[in-house]
C-alpha positions as CSV (number, residue, x, y, z in Angstrom):
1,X,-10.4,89.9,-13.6
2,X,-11.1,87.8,-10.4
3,X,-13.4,85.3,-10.2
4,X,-14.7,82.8,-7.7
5,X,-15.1,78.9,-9.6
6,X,-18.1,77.5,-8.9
7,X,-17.0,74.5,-10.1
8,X,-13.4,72.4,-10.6
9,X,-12.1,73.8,-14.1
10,X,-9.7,71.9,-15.6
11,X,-6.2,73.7,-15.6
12,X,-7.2,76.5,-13.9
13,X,-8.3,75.3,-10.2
14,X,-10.7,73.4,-7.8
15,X,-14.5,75.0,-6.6
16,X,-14.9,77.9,-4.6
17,X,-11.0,79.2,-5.2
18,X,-10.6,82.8,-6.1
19,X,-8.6,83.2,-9.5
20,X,-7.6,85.9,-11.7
21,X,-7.8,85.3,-15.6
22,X,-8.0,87.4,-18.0
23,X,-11.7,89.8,-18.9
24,X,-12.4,87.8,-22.4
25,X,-11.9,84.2,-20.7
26,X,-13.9,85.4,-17.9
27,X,-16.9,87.3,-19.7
28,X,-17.1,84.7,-22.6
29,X,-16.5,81.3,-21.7
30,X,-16.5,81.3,-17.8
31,X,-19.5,83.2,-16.4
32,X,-22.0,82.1,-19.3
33,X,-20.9,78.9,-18.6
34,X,-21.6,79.0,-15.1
35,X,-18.2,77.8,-14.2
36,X,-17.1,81.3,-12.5
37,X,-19.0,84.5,-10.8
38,X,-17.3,87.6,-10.7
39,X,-15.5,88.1,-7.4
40,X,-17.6,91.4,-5.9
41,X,-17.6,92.5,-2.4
42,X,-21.1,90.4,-1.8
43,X,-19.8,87.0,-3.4
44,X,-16.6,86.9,-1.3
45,X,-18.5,87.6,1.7
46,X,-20.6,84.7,0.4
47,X,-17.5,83.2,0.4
48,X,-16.0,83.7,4.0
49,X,-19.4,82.4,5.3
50,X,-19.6,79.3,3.3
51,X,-15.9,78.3,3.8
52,X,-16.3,79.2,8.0
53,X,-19.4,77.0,7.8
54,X,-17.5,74.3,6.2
55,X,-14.4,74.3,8.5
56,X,-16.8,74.6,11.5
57,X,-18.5,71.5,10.2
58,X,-15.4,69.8,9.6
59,X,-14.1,70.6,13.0
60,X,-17.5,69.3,14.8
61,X,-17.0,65.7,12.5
62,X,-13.4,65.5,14.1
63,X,-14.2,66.6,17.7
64,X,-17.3,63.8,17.4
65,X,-14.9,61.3,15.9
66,X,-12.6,61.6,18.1
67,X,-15.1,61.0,21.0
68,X,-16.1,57.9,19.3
69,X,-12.7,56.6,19.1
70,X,-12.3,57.3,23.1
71,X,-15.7,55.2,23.7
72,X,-15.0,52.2,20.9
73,X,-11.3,52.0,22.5
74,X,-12.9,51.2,25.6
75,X,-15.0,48.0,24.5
76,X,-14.5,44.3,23.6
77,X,-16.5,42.7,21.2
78,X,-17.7,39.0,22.2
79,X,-18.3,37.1,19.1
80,X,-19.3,33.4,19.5
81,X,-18.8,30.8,16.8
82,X,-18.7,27.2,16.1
83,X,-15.2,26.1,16.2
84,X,-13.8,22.5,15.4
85,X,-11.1,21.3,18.3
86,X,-8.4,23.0,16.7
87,X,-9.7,26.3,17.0
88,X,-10.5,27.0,13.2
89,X,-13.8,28.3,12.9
90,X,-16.3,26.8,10.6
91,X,-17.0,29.9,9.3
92,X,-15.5,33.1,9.4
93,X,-16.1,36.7,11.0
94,X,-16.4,39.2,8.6
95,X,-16.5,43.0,9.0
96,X,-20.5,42.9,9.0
97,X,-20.3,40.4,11.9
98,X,-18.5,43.1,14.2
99,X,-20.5,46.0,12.9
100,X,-23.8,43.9,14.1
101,X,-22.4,42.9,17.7
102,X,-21.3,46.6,18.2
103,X,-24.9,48.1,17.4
104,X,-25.7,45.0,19.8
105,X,-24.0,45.3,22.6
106,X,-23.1,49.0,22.9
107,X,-26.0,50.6,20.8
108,X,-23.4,52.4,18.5
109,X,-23.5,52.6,14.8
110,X,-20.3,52.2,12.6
111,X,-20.7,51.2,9.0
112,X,-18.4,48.1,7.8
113,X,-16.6,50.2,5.3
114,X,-14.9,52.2,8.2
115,X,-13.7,48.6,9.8
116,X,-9.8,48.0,8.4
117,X,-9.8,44.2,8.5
118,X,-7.6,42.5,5.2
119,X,-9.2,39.1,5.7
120,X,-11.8,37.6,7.8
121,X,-11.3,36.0,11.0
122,X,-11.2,32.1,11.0
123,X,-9.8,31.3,14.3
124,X,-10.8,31.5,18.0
125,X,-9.1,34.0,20.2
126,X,-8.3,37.7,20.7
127,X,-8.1,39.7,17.1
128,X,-6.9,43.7,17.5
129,X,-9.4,45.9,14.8
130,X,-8.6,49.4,13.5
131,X,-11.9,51.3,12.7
132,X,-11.5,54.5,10.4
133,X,-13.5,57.6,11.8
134,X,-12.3,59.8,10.3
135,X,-8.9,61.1,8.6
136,X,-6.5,60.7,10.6
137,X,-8.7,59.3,13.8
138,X,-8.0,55.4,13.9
139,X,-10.4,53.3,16.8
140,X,-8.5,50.2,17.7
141,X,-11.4,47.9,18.9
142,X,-10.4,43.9,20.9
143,X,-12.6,41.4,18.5
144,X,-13.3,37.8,20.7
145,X,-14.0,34.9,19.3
146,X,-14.9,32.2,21.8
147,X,-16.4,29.0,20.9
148,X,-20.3,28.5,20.8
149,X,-20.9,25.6,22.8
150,X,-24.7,25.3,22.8
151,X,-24.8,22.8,20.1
C-alpha cells in the first residue's frame, strides 16, 4: 500500500515522501498513529500543491537573498573606536557591533547569527566580512575601524 508520511519515521523516510509498505503496517500502526495517510488521488494532489508552494517559496528566499548580497556587497561599514597609538583597540567589535551600524547607516536588517566572523575585531583598519544569506549565497561586506578621536 502507498502512503504519504506526515511525519519523519524512523527507518522508513522523511515527511511528506510517498512510500509503499506493506497493508497491516500501514492500517495498524501507521494511519492510527497519524504518522501516514493513504496516498489517494486527492492527498497527492494535496501533495503537488504543497511541495510547488514550498519550492516557489524557496526560490523567492534565494532570488531576495541574492539581491541582498548585490546591495551589502556594495557598502562599507564605518565603525569608530577608541584606539591606543598602536592601533589595538580598547575594546573590540563584535558581530552585534556591525549588525547595528548596518541597520544605521543603510536601514537594512541582518541578524548577527548570519555574520561569519571567528573572533572579534581588536585592531584599526580595513577587516573583509562574509555574511550568510542564505545556502549557498555568501555577502562579503568591508568593516572600518578608524579611530574615535573626540575624546
Amino acid at each position: 500500500m502507498k502512503v504519504i508520511l506526515t511525519q519523519d519515521v524512523k527507518s522508513l523516510g522523511k515527511k511528506d515522501e510517498v512510500v509503499n509498505v506493506n497493508d497491516g503496517y500501514a492500517r495498524n500502526f501507521l494511519i492510527p498513529k497519524g504518522l501516514a495517510v493513504e496516498a489517494t488521488a486527492s492527498a497527492m494532489n494535496e501533495l503537488k500543491i504543497k511541495q510547488g508552494a514550498q519550492k516557489h517559496r524557496k526560490e523567492n528566499e534565494l532570488a531576495d537573498a541574492q539581491a541582498l548580497k548585490k546591495k551589502l556587497s556594495e557598502i562599507t561599514v564605518s565603525i569608530k573606536s577608541k584606539a591606543g597609538s598602536s592601533g589595538k583597540l580598547f575594546g573590540s567589535i563584535t558581530s552585534m557591533d556591525i549588525v547595528e551600524q548596518i541597520k544605521k547607516d543603510y536601514g537594512i536588517t541582518i541578524d548577527k547569527r548570519m555574520i561569519n566572523l571567528p573572533d572579534a575585531i581588536k585592531t584599526l583598519g580595513t577587516t573583509e566580512v562574509e555574511i550568510r544569506l542564505y545556502q549557498g549565497v555568501i555577502a562579503k561586506v568591508k568593516v572600518i575601524v578608524e579611530n574615535d578621536d573626540t575624546v
